[in-house]
Structures are given as structure tokens and as C-alpha cells.
PyMOL commands that place a pseudoatom at each C-alpha (Angstrom):
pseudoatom trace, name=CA, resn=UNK, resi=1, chain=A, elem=C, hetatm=0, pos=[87.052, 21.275, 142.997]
pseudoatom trace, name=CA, resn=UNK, resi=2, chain=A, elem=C, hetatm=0, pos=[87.358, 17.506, 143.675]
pseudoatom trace, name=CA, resn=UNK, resi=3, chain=A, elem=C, hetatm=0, pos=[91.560, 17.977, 143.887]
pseudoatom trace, name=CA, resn=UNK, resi=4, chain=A, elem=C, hetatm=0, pos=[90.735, 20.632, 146.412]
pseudoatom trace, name=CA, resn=UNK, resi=5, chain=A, elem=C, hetatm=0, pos=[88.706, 17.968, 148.425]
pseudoatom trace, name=CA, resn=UNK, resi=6, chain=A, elem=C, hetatm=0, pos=[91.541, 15.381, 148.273]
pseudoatom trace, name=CA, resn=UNK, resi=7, chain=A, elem=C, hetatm=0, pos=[93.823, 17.789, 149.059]
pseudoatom trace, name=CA, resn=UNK, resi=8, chain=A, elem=C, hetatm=0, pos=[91.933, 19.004, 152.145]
pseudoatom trace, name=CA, resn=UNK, resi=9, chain=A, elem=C, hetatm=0, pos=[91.258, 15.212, 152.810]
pseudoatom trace, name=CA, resn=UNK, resi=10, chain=A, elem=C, hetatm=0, pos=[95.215, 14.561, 152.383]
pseudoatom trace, name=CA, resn=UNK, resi=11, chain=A, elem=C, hetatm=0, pos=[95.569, 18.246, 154.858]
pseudoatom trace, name=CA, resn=UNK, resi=12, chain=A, elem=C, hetatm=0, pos=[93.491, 16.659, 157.120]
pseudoatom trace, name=CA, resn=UNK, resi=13, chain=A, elem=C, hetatm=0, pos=[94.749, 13.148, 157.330]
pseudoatom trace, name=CA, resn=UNK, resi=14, chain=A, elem=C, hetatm=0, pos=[97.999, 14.688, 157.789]
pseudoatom trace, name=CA, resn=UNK, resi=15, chain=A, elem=C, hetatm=0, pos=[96.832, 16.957, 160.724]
pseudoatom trace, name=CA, resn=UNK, resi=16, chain=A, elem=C, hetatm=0, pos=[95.394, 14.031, 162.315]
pseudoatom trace, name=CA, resn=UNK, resi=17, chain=A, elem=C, hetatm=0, pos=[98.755, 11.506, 162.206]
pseudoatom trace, name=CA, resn=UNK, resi=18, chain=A, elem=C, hetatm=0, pos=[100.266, 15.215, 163.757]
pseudoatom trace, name=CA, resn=UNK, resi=19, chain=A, elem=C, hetatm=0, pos=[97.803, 15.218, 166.582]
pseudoatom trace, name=CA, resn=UNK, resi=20, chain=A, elem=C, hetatm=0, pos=[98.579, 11.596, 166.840]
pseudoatom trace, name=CA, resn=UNK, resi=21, chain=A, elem=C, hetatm=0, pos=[102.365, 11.715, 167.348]
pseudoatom trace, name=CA, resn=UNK, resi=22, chain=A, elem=C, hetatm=0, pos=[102.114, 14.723, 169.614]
pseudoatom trace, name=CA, resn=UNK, resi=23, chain=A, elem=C, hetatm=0, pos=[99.063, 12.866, 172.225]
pseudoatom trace, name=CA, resn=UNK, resi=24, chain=A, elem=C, hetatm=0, pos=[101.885, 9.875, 171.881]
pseudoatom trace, name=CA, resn=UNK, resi=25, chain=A, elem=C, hetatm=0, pos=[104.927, 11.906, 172.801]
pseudoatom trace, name=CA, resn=UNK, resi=26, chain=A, elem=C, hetatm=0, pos=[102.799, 13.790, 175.366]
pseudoatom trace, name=CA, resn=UNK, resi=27, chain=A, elem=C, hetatm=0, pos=[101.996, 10.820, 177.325]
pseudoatom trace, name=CA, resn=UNK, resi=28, chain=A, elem=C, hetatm=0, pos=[105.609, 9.156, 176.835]
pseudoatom trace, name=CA, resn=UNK, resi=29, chain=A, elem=C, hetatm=0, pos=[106.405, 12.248, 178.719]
pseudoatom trace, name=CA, resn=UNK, resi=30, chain=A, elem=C, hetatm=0, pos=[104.155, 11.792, 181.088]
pseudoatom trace, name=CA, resn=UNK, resi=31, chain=A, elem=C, hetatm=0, pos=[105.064, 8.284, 181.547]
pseudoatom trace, name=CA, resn=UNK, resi=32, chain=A, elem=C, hetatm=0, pos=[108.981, 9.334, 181.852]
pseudoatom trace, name=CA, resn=UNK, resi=33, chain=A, elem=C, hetatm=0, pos=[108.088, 12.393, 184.597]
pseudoatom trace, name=CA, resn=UNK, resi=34, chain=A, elem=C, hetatm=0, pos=[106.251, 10.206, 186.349]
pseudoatom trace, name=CA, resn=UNK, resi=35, chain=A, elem=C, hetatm=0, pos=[108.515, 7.603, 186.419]
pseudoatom trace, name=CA, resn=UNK, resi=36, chain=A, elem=C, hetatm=0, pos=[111.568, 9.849, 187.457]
pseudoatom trace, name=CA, resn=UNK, resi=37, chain=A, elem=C, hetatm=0, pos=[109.421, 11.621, 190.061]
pseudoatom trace, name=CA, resn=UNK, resi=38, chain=A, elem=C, hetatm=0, pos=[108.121, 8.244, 191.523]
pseudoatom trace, name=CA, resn=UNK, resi=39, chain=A, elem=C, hetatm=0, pos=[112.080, 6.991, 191.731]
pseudoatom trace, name=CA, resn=UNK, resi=40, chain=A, elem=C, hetatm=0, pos=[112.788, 10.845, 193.435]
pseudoatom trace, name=CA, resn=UNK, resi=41, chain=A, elem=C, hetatm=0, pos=[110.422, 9.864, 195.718]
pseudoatom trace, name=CA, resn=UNK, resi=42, chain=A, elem=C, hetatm=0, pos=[111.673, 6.616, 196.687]
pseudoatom trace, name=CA, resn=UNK, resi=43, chain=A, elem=C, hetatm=0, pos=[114.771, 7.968, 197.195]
pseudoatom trace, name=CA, resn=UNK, resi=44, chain=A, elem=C, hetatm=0, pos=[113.980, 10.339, 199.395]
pseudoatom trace, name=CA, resn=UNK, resi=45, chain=A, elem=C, hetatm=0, pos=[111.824, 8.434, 201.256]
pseudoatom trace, name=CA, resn=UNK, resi=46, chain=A, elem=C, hetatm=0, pos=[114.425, 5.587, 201.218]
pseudoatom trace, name=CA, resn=UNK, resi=47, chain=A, elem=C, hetatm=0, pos=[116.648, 8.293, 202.951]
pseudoatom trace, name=CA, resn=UNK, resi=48, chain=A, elem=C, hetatm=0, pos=[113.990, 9.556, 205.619]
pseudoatom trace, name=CA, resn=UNK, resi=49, chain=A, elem=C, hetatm=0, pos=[113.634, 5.422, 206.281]
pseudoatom trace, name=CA, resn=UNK, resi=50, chain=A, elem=C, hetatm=0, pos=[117.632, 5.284, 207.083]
pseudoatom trace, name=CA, resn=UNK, resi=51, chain=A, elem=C, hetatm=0, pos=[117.621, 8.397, 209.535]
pseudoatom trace, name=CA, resn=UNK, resi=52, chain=A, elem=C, hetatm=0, pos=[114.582, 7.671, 211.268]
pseudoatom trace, name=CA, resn=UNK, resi=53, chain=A, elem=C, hetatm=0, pos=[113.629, 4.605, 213.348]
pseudoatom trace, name=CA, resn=UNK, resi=54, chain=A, elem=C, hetatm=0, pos=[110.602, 3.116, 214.670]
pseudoatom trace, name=CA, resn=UNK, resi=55, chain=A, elem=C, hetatm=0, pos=[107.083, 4.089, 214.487]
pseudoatom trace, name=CA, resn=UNK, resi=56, chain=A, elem=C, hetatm=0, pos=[108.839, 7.675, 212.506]
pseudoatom trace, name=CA, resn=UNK, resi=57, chain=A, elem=C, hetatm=0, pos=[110.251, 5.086, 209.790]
pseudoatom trace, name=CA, resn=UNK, resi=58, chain=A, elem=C, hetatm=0, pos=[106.784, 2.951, 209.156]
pseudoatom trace, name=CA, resn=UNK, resi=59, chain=A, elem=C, hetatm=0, pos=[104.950, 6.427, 209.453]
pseudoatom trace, name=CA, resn=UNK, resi=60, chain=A, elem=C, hetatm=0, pos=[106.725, 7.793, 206.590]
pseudoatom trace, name=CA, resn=UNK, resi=61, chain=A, elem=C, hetatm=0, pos=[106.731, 4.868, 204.325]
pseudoatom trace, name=CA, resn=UNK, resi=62, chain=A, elem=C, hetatm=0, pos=[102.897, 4.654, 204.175]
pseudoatom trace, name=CA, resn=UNK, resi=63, chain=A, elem=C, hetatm=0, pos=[102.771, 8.156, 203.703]
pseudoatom trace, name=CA, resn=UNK, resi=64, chain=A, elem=C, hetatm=0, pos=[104.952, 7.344, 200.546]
pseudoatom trace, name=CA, resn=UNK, resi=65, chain=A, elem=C, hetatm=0, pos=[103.015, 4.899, 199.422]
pseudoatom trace, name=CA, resn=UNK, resi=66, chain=A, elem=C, hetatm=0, pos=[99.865, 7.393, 199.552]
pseudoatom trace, name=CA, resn=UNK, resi=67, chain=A, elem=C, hetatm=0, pos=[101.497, 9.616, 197.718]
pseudoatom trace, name=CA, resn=UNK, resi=68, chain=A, elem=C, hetatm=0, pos=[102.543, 7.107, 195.333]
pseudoatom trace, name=CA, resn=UNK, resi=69, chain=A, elem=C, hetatm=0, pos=[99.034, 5.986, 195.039]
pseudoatom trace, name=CA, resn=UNK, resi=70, chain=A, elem=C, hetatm=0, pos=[97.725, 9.023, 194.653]
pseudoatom trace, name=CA, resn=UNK, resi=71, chain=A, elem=C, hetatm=0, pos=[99.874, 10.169, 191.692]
pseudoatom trace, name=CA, resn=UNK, resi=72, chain=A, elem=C, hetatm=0, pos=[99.249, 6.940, 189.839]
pseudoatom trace, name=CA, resn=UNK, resi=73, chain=A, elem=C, hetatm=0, pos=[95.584, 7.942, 190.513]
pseudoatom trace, name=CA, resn=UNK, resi=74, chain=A, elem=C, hetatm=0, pos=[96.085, 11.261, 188.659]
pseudoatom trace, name=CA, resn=UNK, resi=75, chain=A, elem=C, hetatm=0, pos=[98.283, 9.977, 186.289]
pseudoatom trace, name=CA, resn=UNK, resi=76, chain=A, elem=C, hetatm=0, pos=[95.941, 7.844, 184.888]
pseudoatom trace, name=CA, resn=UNK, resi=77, chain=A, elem=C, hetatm=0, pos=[93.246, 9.986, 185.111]
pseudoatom trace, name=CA, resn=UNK, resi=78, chain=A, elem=C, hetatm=0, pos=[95.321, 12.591, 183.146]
pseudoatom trace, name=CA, resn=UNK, resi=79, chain=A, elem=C, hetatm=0, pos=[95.874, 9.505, 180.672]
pseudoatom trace, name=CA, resn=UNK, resi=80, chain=A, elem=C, hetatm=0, pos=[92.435, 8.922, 180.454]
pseudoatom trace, name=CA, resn=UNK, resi=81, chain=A, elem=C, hetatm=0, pos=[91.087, 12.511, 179.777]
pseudoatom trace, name=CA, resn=UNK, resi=82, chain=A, elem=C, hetatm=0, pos=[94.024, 12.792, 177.390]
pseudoatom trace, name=CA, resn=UNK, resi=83, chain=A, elem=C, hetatm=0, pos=[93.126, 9.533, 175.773]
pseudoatom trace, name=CA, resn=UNK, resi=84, chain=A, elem=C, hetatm=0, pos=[88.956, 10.227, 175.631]
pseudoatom trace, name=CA, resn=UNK, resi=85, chain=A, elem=C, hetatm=0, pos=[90.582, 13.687, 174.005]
pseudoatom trace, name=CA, resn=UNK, resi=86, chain=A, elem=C, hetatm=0, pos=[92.140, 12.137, 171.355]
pseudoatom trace, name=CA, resn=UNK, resi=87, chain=A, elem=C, hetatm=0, pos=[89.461, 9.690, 170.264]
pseudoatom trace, name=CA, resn=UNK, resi=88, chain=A, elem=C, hetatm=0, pos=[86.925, 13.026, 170.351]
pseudoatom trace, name=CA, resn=UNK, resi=89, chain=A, elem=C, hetatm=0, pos=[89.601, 14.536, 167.371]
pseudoatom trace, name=CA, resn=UNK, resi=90, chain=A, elem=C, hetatm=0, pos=[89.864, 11.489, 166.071]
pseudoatom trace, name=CA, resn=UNK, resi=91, chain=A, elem=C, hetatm=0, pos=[86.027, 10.953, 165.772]
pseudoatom trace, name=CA, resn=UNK, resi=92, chain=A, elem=C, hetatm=0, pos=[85.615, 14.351, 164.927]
pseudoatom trace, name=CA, resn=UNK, resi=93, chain=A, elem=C, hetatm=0, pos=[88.137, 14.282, 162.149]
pseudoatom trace, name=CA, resn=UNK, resi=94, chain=A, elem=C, hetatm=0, pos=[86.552, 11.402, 160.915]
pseudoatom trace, name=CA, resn=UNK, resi=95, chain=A, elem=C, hetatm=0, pos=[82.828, 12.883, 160.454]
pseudoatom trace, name=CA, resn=UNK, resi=96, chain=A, elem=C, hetatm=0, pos=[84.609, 15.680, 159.109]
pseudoatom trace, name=CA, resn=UNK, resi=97, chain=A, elem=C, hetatm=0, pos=[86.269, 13.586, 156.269]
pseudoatom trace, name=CA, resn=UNK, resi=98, chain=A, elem=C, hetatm=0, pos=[83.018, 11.481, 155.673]
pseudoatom trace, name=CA, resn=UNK, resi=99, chain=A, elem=C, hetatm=0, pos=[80.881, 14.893, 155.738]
pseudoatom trace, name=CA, resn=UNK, resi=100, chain=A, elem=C, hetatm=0, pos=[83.029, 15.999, 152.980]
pseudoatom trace, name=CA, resn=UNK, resi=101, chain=A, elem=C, hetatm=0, pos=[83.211, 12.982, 151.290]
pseudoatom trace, name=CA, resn=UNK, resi=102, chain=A, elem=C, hetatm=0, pos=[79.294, 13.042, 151.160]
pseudoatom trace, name=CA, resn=UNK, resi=103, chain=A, elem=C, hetatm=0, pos=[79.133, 16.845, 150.198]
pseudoatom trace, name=CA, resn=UNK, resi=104, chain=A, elem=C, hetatm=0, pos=[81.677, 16.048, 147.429]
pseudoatom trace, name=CA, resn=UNK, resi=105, chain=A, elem=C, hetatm=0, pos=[79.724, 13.188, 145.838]
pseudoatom trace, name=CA, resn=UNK, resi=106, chain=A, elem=C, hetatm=0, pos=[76.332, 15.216, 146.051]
pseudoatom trace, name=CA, resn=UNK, resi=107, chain=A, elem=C, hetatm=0, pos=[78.212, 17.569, 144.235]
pseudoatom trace, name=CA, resn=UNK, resi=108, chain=A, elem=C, hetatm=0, pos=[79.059, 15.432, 141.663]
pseudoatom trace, name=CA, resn=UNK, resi=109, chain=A, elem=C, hetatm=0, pos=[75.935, 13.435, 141.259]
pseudoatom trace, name=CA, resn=UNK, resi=110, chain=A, elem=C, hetatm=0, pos=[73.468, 16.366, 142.599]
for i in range(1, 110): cmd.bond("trace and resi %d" % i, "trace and resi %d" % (i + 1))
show_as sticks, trace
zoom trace
């Protein structure tokens, strides 16, 4: 009974560094699309800049910049619901663990 507990413990522990890696590699990937899109953006924007002059050109730079804005604003949103995700599993996992941990040494001692 108590190598089952360890070994769910161990299962568990396991699953969590797993949920870990994947949140990690989820927002690196985030990170990098964002990234490339923000640099696709400048570029065409950059582009728009060259053909246009004027008012047109200062026009469509601030509208860049909006958009720019507006995707850090959701990507860091997106990082923040992702991260407030992960510390729920995390916490959850943890009472988990500690619930068993209790049950096991009721068991035991009960």
C-alpha cells in the first residue's frame, strides 16, 4: 500500500515537471510567434512608410504602433492566464500530494 502511494507520489511528481516543460515550451512559442509576427509587421509597415508620404506615412505608423500595443496587451494577458493556470495545477498538485501524504500516515498510525 505505502509503495503504491510513493509510486503515485513519484506518477504525480512526474506529471507535474510534464505540465511544467509543456506551459514552458508553450509560452517560448508564444514568445517566438510573437516576436516573428511583431518583426512581419514592421516590415510591412516599414514598406507602406517607403511608398507613402506625408500625413498617409505618419497615419500608418501609429496605426502600427496600436497594433503593436495591442498584441503585447494580449500577449501578456495570454501569459498571465497561462501563468495563473499553471500555479492552479501546481497548487492543486500539491494539496493533492499532501492530501495523500496525510491519508497515508492516518493509515498507518489510524
Amino acid at each position: 500500500m505505502e509503495e503504491q502511494a510513493i509510486e503515485r507520489l513519484i506518477q504525480i511528481d512526474a506529471r507535474a515537471v510534464e505540465i511544467s516543460a509543456s506551459r514552458e515550451k508553450q509560452l517560448e512559442d508564444l514568445e517566438r510567434r510573437y516576436k516573428e509576427e511583431e518583426q512581419k509587421m514592421i516590415r510591412d509597415f516599414a514598406r507602406r512608410i517607403e511608398d507613402e508620404t506625408g500625413e498617409a506615412a505618419r497615419k500608418i505608423l501609429q496605426e502600427g504602433k496600436e497594433e503593436v500595443e495591442k498584441l503585447n496587451l494580449k500577449i501578456a494577458q495570454i501569459l498571465e492566464n497561462m501563468e495563473r493556470d499553471f500555479e492552479k495545477i501546481c497548487k492543486d498538485m500539491a494539496d493533492e500530494i499532501l492530501g495523500r501524504i496525510f491519508d497515508i500516515k492516518r493509515e498507518t498510525h489510524g
